[in-house]
C-alpha positions in Angstrom: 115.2 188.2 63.8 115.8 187.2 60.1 119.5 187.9 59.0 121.2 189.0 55.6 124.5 186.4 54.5 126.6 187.2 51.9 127.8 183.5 50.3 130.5 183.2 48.1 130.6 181.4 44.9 131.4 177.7 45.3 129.9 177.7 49.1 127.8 174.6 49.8 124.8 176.1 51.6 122.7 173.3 52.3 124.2 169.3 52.5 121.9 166.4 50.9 120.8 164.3 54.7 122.2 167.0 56.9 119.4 168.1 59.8 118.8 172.3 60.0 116.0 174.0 60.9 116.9 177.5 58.4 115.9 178.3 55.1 116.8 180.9 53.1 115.3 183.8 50.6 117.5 184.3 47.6 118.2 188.2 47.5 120.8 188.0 44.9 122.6 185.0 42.7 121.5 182.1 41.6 121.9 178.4 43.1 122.5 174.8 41.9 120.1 172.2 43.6 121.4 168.7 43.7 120.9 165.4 44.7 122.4 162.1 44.9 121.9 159.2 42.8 121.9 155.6 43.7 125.3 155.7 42.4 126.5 158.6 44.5 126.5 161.1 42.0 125.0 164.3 41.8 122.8 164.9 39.9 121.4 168.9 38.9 117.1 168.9 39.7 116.7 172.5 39.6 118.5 176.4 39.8 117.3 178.7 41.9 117.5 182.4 41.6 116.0 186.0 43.1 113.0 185.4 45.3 113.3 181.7 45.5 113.2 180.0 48.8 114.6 176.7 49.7 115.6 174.8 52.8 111.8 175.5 53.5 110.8 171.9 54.7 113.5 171.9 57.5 112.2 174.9 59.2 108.7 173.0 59.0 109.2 169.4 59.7 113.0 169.7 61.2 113.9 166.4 59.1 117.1 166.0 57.2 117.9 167.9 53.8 116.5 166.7 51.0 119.0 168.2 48.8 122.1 169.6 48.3 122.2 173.7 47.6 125.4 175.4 46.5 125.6 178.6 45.2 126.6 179.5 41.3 127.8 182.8 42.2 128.5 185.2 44.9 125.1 185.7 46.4 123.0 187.1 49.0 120.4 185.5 51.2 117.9 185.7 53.8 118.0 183.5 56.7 114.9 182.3 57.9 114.9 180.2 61.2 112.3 178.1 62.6 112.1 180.7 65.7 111.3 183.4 62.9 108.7 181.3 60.9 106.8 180.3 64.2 106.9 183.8 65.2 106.0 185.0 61.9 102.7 182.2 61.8 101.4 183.4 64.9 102.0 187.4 64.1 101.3 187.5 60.2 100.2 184.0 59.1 99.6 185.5 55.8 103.1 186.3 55.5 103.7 182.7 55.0 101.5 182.5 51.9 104.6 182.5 49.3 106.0 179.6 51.3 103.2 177.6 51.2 102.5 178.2 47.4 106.5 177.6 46.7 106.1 174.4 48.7 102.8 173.6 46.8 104.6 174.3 43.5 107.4 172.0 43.9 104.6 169.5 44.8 102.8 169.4 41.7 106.5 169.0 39.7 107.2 166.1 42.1 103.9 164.1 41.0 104.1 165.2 37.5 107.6 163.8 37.4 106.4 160.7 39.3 103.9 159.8 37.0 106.5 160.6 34.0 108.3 157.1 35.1 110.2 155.6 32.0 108.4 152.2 31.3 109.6 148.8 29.8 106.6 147.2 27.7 106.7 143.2 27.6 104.8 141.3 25.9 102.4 138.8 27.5 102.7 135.3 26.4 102.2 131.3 28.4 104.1 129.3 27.1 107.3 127.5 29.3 109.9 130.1 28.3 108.7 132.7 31.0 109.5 134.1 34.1 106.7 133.8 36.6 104.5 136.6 38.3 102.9 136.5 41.1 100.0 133.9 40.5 97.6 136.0 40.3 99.3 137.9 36.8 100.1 136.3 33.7 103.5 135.4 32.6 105.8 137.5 31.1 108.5 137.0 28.2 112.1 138.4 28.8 112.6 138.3 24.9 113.9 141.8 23.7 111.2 142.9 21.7 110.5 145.9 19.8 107.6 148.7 21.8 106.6 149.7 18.5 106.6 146.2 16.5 104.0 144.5 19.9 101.9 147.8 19.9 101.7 147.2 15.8 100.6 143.9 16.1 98.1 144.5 19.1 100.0 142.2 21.0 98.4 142.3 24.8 101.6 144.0 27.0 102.2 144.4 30.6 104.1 148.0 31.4 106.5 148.1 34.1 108.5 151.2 35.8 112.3 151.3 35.3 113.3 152.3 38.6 
């Protein structure tokens, strides 16, 4: 049976790597979402407010949090537990519909971010001043040069992700 929590402005609801197998329907407030960075901070990916759902992958694959939730104000939720969502499947699958297109949703932004990788163009050059590729790609300069001045001059580049 699905219970009502009243959470207090502050309250960490949800810890980045920590296992649960809950998620929980905002009813009132809103909600930071957080995550860390290599460095260890935290860093802000999203707010979450009236009708949103998260903690929604734990109750399906039971793995650890992806991200930290903590509440920007005193709010009120719904606890969903992985007893009421298998319950809920097999009485009312349709009931699970919002889930499934929240869960879809934040898919989509996850790719679209992906592919929205900041980039480093290098030019491509062979002379002896170049660090090696794998053999089978050309050299590449490590010379700062300008993106604009190598596009300008229709210089042939190689793109690479920043990670």
């Amino acid at each position: 049976m699905m219970t009502t929590l009243k959470i207090k402005k502050g309250t960490v609801v949800f810890t980045e790597g920590h296992f649960s197998d809950t998620a929980c329907i905002i009813e009132t407030g809103t909600f930071e979402v957080t995550k860390k960075t290599p460095s260890g901070a935290d860093k802000a990916i999203g707010i979450l407010k009236k009708n949103d759902i998260f903690g929604e992958m734990g109750i399906l694959d039971g793995l650890p949090r992806s991200a930290t939730v903590t509440a920007l104000e005193d709010s009120k939720v719904t606890v969903v537990t992985r007893d009421d969502f298998n319950s809920l499947s097999r009485k009312n699958p349709n009931a699970l519909m919002p889930i499934l297109k929240v869960m879809s949703m934040r898919l989509r932004r996850a790719l679209k971010r992906e592919v929205q990788i900041p980039t480093i163009t290098l030019p491509v050059e062979d002379d002896t001043n170049t660090k090696c590729l794998p053999k089978d790609q050309p050299k590449v300069a490590l010379q700062p040069v300008q993106a604009g001045a190598i596009m300008a001059q229709k210089i042939p580049t190689l793109i690479f992700p920043i990670r």
